[in-house]
N, C-alpha and C positions, 0 to 999 in steps of 0.2 A: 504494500500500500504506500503511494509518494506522501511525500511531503504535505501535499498542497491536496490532497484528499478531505482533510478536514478535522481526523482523527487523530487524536493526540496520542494513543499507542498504538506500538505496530500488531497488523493483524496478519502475522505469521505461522503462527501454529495448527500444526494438523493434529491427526488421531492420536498418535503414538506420543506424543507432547501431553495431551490432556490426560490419558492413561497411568502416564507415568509419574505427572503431576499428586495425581492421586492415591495412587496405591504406594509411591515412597513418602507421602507423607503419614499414609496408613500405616505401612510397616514400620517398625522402628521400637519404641521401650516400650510401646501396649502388649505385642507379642510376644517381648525378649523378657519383660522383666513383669507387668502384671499380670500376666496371664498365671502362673504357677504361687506367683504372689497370693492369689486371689484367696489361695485354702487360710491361708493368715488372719484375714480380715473374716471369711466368711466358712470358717471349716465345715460347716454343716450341709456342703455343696460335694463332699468326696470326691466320688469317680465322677460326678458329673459334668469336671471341668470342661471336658473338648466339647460336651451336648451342646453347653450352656454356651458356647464358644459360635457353635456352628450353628443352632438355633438364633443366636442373637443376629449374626451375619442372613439367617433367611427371614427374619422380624425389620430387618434392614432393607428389604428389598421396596418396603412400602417408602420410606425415605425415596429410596431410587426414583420408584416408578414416579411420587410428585417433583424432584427435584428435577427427572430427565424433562419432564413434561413442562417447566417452568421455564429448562433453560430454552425450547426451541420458541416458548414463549416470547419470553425478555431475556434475550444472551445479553446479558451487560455485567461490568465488574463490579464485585459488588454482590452480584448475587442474590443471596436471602436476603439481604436487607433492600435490594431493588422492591425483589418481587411481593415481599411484608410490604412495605410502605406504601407502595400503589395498591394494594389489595386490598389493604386493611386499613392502618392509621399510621400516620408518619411519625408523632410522639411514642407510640407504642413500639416501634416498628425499629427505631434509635435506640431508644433506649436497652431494647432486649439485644440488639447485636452488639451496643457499646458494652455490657454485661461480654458477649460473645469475645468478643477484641480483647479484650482485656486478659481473659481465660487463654485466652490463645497465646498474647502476648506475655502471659505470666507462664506460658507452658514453654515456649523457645529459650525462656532463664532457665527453668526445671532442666532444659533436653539438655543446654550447653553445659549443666553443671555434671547429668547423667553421665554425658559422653564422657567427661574425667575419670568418672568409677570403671567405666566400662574400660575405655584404653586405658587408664592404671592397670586396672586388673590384666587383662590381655598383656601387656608387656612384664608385669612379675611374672605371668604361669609361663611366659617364654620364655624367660631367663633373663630381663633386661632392667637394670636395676634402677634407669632414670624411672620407671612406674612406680616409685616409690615417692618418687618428688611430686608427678602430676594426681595423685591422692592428698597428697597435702593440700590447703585450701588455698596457701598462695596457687601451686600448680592447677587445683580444680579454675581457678578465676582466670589465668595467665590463656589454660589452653580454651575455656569455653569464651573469651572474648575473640580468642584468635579466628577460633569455627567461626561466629558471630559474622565475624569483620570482613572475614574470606568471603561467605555467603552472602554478604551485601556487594561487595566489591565483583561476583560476578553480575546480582544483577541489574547493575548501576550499569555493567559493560551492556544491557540489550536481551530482551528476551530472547531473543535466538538462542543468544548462550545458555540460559536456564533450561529449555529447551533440549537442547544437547546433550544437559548434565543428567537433566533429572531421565532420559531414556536409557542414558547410561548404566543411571544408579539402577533402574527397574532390574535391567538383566543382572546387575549384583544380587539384587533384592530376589529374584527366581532362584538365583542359582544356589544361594545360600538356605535358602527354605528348603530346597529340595536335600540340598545335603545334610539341614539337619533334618529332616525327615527319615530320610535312609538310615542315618549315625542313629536314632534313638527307637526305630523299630526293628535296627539288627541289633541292640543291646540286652545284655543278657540281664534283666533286674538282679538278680539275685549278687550276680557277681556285681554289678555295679554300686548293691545297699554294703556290701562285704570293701567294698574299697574306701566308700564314705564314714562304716564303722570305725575302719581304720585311723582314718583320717579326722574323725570327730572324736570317739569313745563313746557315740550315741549303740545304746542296744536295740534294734529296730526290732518290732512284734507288730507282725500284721494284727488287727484285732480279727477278732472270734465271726463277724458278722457287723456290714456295711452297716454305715447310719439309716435310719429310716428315711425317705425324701422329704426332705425341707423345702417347701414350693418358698419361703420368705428367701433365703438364702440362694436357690434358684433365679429367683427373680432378682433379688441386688446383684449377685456376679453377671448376671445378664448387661446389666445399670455400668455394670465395672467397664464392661467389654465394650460398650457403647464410645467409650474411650479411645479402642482399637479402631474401631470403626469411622472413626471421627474425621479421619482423613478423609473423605469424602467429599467435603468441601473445595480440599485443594482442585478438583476440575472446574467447577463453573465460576470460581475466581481468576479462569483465566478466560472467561467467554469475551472480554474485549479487547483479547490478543489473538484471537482462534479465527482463520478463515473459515467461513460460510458455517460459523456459532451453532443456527438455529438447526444443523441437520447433525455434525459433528458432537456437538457438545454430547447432546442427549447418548448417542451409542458413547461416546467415551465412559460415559457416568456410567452406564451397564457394565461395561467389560471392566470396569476398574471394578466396579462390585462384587462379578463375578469370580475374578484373578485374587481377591482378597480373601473371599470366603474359602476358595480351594486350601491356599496357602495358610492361612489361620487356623483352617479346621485340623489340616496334615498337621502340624508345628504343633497342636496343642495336646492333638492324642499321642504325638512323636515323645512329647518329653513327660506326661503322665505317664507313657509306658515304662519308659526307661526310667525314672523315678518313682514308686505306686502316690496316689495321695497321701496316703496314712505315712508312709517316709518322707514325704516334703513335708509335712505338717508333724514332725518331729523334727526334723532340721528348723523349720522356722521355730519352733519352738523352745529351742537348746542354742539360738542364736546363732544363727549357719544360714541364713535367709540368703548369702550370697548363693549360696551350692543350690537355691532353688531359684537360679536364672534358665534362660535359655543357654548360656555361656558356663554356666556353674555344672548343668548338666552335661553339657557335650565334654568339659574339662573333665567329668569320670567316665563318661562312655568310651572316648575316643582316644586312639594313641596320641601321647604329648605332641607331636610335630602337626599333627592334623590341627588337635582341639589348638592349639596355639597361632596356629592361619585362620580357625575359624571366627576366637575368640576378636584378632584385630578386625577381622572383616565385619561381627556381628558389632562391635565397636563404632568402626565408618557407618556401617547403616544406622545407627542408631542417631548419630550427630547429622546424617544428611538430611533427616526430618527438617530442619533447620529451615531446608530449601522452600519448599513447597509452602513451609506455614509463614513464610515472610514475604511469600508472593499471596498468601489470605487476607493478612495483615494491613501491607500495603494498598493493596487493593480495596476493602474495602474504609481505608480513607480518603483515597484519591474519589470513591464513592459519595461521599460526606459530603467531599469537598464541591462536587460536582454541584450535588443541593445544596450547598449555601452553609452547611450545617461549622463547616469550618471554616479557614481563612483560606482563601482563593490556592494559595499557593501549593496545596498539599495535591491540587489536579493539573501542575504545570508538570511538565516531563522535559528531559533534557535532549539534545539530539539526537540518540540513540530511542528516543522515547520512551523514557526509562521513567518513573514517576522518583525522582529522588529525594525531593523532601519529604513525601508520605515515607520511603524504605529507609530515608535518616530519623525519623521520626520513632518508626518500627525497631531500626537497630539500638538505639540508642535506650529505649525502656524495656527493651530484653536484657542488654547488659545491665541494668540498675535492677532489675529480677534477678538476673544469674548473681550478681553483690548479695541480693537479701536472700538467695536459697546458698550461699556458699558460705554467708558469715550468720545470718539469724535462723533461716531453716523453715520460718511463716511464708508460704505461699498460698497462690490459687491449689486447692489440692484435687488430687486426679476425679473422687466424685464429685466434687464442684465443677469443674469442667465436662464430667459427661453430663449433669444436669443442664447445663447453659445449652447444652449438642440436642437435647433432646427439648427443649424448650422453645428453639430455634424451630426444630424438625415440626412441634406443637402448633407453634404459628403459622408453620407452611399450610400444614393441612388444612388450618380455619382459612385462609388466604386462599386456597383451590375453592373453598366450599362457597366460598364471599364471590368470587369469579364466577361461580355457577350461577349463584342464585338471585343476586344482589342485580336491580335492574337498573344501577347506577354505572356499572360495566360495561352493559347492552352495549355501548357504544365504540368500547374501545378496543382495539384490533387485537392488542391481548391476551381479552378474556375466551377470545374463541377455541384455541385446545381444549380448554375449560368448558365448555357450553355441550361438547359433544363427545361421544365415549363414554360407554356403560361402565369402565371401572372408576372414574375420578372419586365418584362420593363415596362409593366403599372402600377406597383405599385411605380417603381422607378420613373418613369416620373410625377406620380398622386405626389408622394413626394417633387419630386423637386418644384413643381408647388406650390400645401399647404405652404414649406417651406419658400418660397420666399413671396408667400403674406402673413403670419403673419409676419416675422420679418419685411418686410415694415409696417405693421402696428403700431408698435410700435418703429421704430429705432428712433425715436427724440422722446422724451417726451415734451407734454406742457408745458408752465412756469416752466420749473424743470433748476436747479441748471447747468453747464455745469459737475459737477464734478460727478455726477447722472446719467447723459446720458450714454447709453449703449454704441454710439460708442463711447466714449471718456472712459468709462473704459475698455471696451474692446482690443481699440489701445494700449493704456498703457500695459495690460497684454500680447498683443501680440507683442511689441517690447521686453518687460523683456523673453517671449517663443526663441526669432529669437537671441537674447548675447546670450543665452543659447544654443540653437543648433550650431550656428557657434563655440562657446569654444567648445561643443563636437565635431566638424567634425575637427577641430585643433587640438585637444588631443587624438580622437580616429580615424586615419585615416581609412577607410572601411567599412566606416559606411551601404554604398551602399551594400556591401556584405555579411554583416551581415543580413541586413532586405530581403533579396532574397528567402529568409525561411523562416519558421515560427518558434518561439522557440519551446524550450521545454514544457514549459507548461504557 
């Protein structure tokens, strides 16, 4: 697209770009590290980690179906918070993604501080004794600014190059799944609880007879996974880089759905196998939570020299998440910015068309999160951020259902995907219904901190969202008449 086209970003990207966008933001510390995590928080889930795993990925699907159907709608950047605002209410519609942004942006501090533990650890089980510095918390700060700053600095260079990276990263992200797939369904448990005995002094004893099904427990690890799944968004935050958006986006958002569930489901029954629950839920229990990673596992399944390539590799994938969710970030403020909701500036882009005040904006309060998860340790915590995912997903489906029926739409070119097709309302309704019982699931957390609890971080971000939208409707009067359209791009 030139220059003189009109469009402030460039619309280069095809299928394998939007794809990859998504499922490397999808893969990464949801599958390595809470997934096996999850018996900790919620033991009363057992064997049912991989069910709960692949059940949540086909509970996803209904996300899919409204999100593909939105993008061929309103492909624009931005997104859920386009397609919220015009459908439904535009104070309502800020507010809940400014909540969203936030989780996000407190989640890229979480990842860059993650990636320290993960290559720490990967370079000791190697043999390499600088992983003993990048564990420290000068080392955790030094290398997740560096991730930070790299991943800004390609995409300040141009989408194209994001582009490039993140198809790259995909074929990492396949290849690595698959081998731990294979590594923890040729592992022999027996011998692998006998090497962690070793290694811990833990006495493992299968119990006598599985726990009874706990549907509550079921249901919150469901709520957990929603986390993994979360990456989702990285596609149609790239709808106003994507050639021909409205036909593109939509199969992208499929096949990335598709490609995540395969590879989530393999990975989750791969390392229950080769670890049972009742042995991970004795390791977490005896303080060994490491040995119940995706990388903790492979370290006793696998010979040293393998688990020690695999250990750097599941390391990089877990830091490239980085990528994808600073192109969510970004984007949707250059969104904001579009409606007026911010200062002009954050929707200028540079010659490359790169939006770089919004990704300066982005990088710079990731690092000031990766500060406070490296030195205080209070963050957005991981079920506060699958509630914000589902709350989102909450408003999409009333936002289809307000398109269908709402004769205030009638007119606008938009609401027509919406208008026709026997599944929109049931999938919207099947939505709202899903969406409401996970996040009851999880809205209180047990014995957790008040400052932890989801609704009490979320209120918090959602009063700092509502100063902020009232300063814009004070500074930029018409805010109503702006959002009656869709932008530009």
């Amino acid at each position: 697209m030139s220059a003189s086209s009109g469009f402030r970003l460039a619309k280069t990207l095809g299928l394998a770009a939007v794809v990859a966008s998504a499922v490397t933001q999808e893969y990464g510390a949801g599958i390595n590290f809470v997934v096996p995590q999850s018996l900790g928080v919620y033991p009363g889930i057992g064997a049912l980690v991989p069910l709960a795993m692949f059940a949540t990925g086909l509970v996803i699907f209904l996300k899919v179906f409204l999100y593909a159907r939105f993008s061929r709608a309103m492909p624009r950047a931005g997104s859920s918070y386009v397609w919220t605002v015009r459908a439904l209410n535009l104070p309502l519609g800020f507010i809940l993604h400014f909540v969203w942004w936030a989780s996000i942006t407190a989640a890229m501090g979480f990842i860059a501080f993650a990636f320290g533990n993960f290559l720490g650890n990967a370079m000791v089980n190697a043999g390499f004794a600088a992983g003993h510095l990048l564990l420290s918390k000068p080392g955790h700060l030094a290398l997740g600014l560096a991730a930070l700053w790299i991943i800004y600095g390609i995409h300040v260079a141009g989408i194209r190059d994001y582009g490039r990276l993140v198809v790259i990263l995909l074929a990492l992200v396949v290849v690595t799944a698959l081998a731990v797939g294979v590594i923890g369904f040729a592992a022999d448990p027996a011998a692998l609880l006998h090497t962690a005995a070793a290694r811990t002094g833990i006495a493992f004893a299968r119990p006598a007879a599985a726990p009874p099904f706990d549907a509550h427990a079921f249901l919150a690890v469901c709520t957990l996974f929603i986390f993994a799944y979360g990456g989702l968004s990285g596609a149609p935050a790239l709808s106003g880089e994507t050639e021909h958006a409205e036909t593109v986006m939509p199969r992208g958002i499929v096949i990335a759905w598709l490609t995540s569930v395969v590879l989530f489901s393999l990975v989750a029954a791969a390392l229950l196998h080769a670890v049972p629950w009742w042995a991970a839920l004795d390791l977490i229990r005896h303080k060994h939570a490491s040995l119940v990673t995706a990388p903790g596992i492979i370290g006793l399944a696998a010979p040293r020299p393998l688990a020690a390539a695999l250990d750097l590799v599941i390391a990089l994938i877990v830091g490239k998440t980085l990528a994808p969710q600073m192109v969510v970030t970004s984007r949707m403020l250059f969104a904001w910015a579009e409606d007026r909701l911010i200062p002009a500036r954050f929707a200028e882009t540079s010659r490359r068309r790169a939006p770089v005040a919004a990704l300066t904006l982005t990088v710079v309060l990731a690092s000031l999160f990766l500060v406070q998860a490296t030195y205080i340790g209070w963050a957005f915590g991981i079920v506060a951020r699958s509630v914000t995912i589902l709350l989102v997903w909450l408003a999409v489906a009333c936002a289809a259902l307000n398109l269908r029926y709402n004769p205030r739409h009638a007119s606008h070119g938009w609401s027509e995907p919406f208008r026709r097709g026997v599944m929109v309302v049931p999938v919207a309704l099947l939505s709202i219904v899903v969406t409401i019982a996970l996040i009851r699931s999880v809205l209180v957390l047990p014995h957790a901190p008040f400052y932890v609890q989801p609704l009490f971080q979320g209120a918090v971000m959602a009063l700092i969202g509502t100063a902020l939208y009232l300063r814009a409707r004070r500074v930029a009067p018409g805010l109503a008449a702006v959002t009656a359209t869709l932008p530009l791009e």
